[in-house]
C-alpha positions as CSV (number, residue, x, y, z in Angstrom):
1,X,262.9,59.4,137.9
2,X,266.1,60.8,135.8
3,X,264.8,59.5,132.6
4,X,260.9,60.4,133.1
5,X,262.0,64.3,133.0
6,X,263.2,64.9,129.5
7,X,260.4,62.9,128.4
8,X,258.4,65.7,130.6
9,X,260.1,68.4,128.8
10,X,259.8,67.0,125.6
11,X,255.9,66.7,125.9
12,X,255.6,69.8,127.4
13,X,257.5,71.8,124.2
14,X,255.3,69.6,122.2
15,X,252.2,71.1,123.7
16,X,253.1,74.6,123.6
17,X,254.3,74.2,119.6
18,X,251.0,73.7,119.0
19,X,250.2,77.4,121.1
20,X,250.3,80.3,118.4
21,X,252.4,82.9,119.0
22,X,250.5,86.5,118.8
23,X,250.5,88.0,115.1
24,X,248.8,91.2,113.3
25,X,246.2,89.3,111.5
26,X,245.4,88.4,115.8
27,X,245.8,91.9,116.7
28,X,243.0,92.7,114.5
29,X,240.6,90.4,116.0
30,X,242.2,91.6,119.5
31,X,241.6,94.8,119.2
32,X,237.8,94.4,118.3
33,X,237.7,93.2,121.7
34,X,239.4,95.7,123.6
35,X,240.7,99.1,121.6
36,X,244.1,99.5,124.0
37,X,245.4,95.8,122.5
38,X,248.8,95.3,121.4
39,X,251.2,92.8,120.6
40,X,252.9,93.0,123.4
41,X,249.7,92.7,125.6
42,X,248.5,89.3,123.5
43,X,252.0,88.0,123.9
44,X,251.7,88.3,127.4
45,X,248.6,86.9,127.6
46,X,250.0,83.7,125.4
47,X,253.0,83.7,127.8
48,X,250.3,83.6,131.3
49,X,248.5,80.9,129.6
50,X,251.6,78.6,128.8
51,X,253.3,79.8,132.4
52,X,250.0,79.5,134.4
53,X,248.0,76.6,132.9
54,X,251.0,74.4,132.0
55,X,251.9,73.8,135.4
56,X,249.0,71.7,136.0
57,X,247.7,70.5,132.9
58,X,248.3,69.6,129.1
59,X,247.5,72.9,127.4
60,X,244.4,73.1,124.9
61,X,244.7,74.8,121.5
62,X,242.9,78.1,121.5
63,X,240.9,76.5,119.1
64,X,239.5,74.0,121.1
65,X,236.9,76.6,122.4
66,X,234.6,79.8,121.2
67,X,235.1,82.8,123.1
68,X,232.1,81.9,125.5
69,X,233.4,78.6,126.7
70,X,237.3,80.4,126.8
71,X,235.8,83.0,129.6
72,X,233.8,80.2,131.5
73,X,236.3,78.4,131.6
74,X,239.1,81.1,132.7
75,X,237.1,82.8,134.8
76,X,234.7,80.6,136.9
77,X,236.5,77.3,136.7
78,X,240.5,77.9,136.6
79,X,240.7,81.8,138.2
80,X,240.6,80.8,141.6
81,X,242.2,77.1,141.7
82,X,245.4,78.9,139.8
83,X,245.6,81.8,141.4
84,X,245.2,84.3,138.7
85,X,244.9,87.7,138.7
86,X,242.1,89.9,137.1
87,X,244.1,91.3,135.0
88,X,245.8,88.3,134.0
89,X,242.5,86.7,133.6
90,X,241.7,89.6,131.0
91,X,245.4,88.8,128.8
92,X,245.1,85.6,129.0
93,X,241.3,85.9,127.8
94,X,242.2,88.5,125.2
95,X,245.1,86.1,123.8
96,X,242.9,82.8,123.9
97,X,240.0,84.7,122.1
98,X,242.3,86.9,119.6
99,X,243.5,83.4,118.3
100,X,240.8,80.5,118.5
101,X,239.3,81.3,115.4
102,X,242.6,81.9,113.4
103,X,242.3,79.3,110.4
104,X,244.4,76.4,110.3
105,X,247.6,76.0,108.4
């Protein structure tokens, strides 16, 4: 059981490498969404979705999804069985949709 944790860790920190940390070219995009984004606010919305959906499950790239299947998905499938909050619900929608359509590279 000793050996199988680092291994854990080390897939884990593989997964969220591949999670895009909040920039201004995102903030942009954010903020046609909802005027009162910020930075911080998108950050905190990437930090709920590694903190909150990690626990359970290999993350998914933003990109994996449009903003359409993001909000089914957070709100009618994963809200209730992870116990989020509405308002975490509405960061970690704004991150997920601020950067799924960021181009690669």
């Amino acid at each position: 059981m000793t050996r199988r944790l680092p291994i854990a860790v080390l897939a884990l920190a593989g997964c969220v490498g591949t999670i895009p940390h909040p920039d201004e070219r995102d903030l942009v995009v954010a903020r046609s969404l909802a005027h009162d984004a910020t930075l911080d606010r998108l950050a905190e919305g990437r930090r709920l979705y590694v903190g909150k959906c990690s626990s359970c499950h290999a993350l998914h790239a933003p990109r994996e999804r449009d903003d359409p299947g993001w909000r089914k998905v957070v709100e009618t499938e994963m809200a209730g069985r992870a116990r989020i909050s509405r308002d975490e619900a509405d960061r970690i929608l704004l991150y997920l949709c601020a950067v799924n359509d960021r181009p690669s590279g």
